[in-house]
N, C-alpha and C positions, 0 to 999 in steps of 0.2 A: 600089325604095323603100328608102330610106336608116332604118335603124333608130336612134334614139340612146339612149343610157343615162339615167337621171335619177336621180341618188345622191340616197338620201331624207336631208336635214341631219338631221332624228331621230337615224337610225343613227350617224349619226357620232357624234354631243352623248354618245348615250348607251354609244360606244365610249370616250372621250378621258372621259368621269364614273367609268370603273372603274378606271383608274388611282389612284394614292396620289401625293400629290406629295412632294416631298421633305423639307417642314416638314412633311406628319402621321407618317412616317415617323421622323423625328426625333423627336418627341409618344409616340410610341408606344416607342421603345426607349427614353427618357425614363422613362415610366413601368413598360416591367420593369426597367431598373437599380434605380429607389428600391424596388420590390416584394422584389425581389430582398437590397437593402441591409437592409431592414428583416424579412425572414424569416428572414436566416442566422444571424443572435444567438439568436433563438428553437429556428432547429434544431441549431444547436450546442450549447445550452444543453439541449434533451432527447436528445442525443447522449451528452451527460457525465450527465446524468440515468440514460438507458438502463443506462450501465456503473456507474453508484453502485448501483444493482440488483445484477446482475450480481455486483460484489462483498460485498456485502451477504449474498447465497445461498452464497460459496464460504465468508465468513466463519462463516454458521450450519453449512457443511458440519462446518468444523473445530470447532467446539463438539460438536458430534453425535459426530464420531469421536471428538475427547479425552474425549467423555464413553464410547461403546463403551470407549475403551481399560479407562477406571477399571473398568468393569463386570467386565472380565475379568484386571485386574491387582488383586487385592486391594483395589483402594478409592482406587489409586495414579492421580492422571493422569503425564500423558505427561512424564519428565524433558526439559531442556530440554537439556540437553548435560551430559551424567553427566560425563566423560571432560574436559570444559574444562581442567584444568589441565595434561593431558597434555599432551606437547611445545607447541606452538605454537597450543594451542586444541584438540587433542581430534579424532578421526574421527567423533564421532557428533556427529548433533543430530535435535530432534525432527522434521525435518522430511524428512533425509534422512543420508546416511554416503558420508566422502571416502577415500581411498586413505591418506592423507599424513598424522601428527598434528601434522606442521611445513611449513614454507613451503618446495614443492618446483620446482624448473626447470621440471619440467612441469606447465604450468597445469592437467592432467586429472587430478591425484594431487592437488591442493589443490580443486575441484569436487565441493560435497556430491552424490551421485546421489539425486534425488528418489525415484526410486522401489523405492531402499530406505528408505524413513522409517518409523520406528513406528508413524505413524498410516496408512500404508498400506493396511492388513486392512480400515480402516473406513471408507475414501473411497471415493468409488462408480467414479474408472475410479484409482483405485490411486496416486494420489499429489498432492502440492497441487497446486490450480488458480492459476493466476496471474490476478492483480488484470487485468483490461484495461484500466485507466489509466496501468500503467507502460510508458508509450508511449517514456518518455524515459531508462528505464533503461540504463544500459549493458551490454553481453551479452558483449562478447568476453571469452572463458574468462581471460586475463591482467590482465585489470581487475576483475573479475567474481565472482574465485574464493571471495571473503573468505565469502559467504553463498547464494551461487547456489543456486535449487532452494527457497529458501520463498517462491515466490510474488508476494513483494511485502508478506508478512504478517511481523506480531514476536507472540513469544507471551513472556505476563509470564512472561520465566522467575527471576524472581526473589521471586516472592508464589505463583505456582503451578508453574513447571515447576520448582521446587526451594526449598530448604529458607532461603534466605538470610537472611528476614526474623528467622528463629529463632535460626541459628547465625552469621550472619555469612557474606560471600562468602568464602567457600572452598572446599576440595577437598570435604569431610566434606557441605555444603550442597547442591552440585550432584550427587552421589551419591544423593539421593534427592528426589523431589516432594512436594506434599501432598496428603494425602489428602481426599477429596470432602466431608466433614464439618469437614475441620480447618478449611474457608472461612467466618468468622463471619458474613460478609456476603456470600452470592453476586452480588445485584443491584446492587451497589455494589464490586465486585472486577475489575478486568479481567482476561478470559481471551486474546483477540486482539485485532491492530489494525492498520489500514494502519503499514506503515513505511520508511524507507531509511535507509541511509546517505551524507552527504555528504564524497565528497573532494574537497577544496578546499584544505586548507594547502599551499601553494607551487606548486599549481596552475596553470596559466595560464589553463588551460580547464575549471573545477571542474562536475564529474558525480555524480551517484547511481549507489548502486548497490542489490541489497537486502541485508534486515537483516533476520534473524529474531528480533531481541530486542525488548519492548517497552519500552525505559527508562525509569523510575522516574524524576522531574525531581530525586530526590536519591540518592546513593549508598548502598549499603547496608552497612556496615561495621560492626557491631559489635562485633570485634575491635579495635577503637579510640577514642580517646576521641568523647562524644558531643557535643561541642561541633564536633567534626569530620566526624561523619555528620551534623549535623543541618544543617550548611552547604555542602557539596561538590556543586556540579551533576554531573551526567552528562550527558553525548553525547545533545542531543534527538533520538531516532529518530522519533517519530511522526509521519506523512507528510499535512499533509491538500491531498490530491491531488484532492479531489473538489470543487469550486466551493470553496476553503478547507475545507473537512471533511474527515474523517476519520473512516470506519468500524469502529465496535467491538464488537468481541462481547464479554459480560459471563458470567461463572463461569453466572448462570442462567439461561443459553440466550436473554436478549434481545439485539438487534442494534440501536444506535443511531449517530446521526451526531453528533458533537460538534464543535463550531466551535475553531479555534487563542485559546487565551489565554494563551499567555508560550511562552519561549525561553530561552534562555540567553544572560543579561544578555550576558556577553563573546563572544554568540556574531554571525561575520559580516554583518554588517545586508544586505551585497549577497550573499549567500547563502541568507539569512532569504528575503529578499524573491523572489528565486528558485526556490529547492525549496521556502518551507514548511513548513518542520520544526519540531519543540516541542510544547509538551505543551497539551491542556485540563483543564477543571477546575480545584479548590482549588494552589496553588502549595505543595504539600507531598505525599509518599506515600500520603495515604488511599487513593485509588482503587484501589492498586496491592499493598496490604498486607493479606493474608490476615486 
């Protein structure tokens, strides 16, 4: 007796129904590219959110330690660079101390060492924290050396880590800070802030680097005439690295984000538009003036 097979059509229909054809395949990767296109702005954008925290905490750190310091220095915060006029800028600054007081061959004698800084004692692992958005900084010790070791931060040292606003920039000014009450207006004073510096003139490839000063949008000279301080920009350091903002800690311990509003008129529009530097606020020193 001859056996024969009978393939049920069913089985098959519903073998050859599990398949994907090639247009819902298509449908389908289709639809996570756009899912995809339209999520990654939003997690990038709480990526750079994430680290404006981030910095935000390293900035109140430094307020906390310049404050420890005054507690235990007579009432003094933290000089910003006592020594600046020595040789080529001085071995010290408040952030850390270089081998070199002048511009040496070897890039590791011009390299402030962080974790000698003054504020060392009072930072919880012993020296600045660096911003995490200075992604773009340049690190190699021969490009690098001018300010290496603050972080990514400028501290006003010309309304608090020193005397300028009183005596004029000079040797006698940077020799001493002010003291914790000499600040008539804490909440209205800056104490830190995102910063860099841009080199660019003659440049081909112009870079940041950092800066530990926070510049005043006008010079501080009053050793000369006033019609002369009252007009002289200064070198914008203020970095707003953060979606356009910039992080700043104020003399009374608040932390805010303040948005860019001016530059320095003659300063590089394709470099503006680049790093982002310049100041917020009124276009004059209040903010910045003890």
């Amino acid at each position: 007796m001859i056996k024969t097979s009978i393939k049920c059509p069913c089985a098959a229909a519903k073998i050859r129904s599990a398949a994907f054809t090639l247009i819902e395949l298509l449908v389908v990767v289709s639809i996570i590219a756009l899912l995809i296109s339209i999520l990654l702005p939003s997690l990038s954008r709480a990526r750079e959110q994430a680290r404006s925290v981030v910095c935000r905490s390293n900035l109140h750190q430094l307020h906390l330690a310049n404050t420890g310091y005054a507690l235990e220095n007579d009432d003094f915060y933290v000089r910003a660079a006592f020594d600046l006029f020595d040789g080529f800028g001085g071995k010290n600054r408040w952030h850390g101390v270089r081998l070199s007081a002048g511009v040496d061959p070897d890039p590791a004698n011009n390299t402030f060492d962080p974790t000698l800084g003054p504020l060392n004692n009072y930072l919880a692992e012993g020296q600045v924290k660096q911003c995490p958005q200075i992604v773009h900084f340049i690190t190699d010790g021969s490009q690098n050396a001018f300010e290496a070791g603050c972080g990514g931060y400028g501290y006003n040292g010309a309304g608090v880590g020193s005397r300028s606003f009183i005596d004029g920039y000079c040797d006698k000014a940077m020799r001493t800070s002010m003291k914790t009450h000499e600040i008539s207006n804490p909440g209205q004073t800056v104490m830190f802030a995102d910063c860099c510096f841009v080199q660019g003139q003659g440049i081909t490839t112009p870079y940041i680097i950092e800066y530990s000063f926070c510049e005043p949008p006008y010079r501080v000279d009053l050793n000369t005439s006033s019609d002369f301080a009252a007009t002289a920009r200064t070198i914008p350091s203020v970095h707003f690295r953060h979606l356009e903002n910039a992080n700043v800690s104020w003399v009374d311990g608040h932390i805010s984000q303040e948005h860019f509003a001016f530059s320095h008129p003659d300063y590089d529009s394709g470099l503006l538009d680049k790093f982002t530097v310049g100041w917020f606020g009124p276009d004059n020193n209040s903010l910045f003036q003890p």
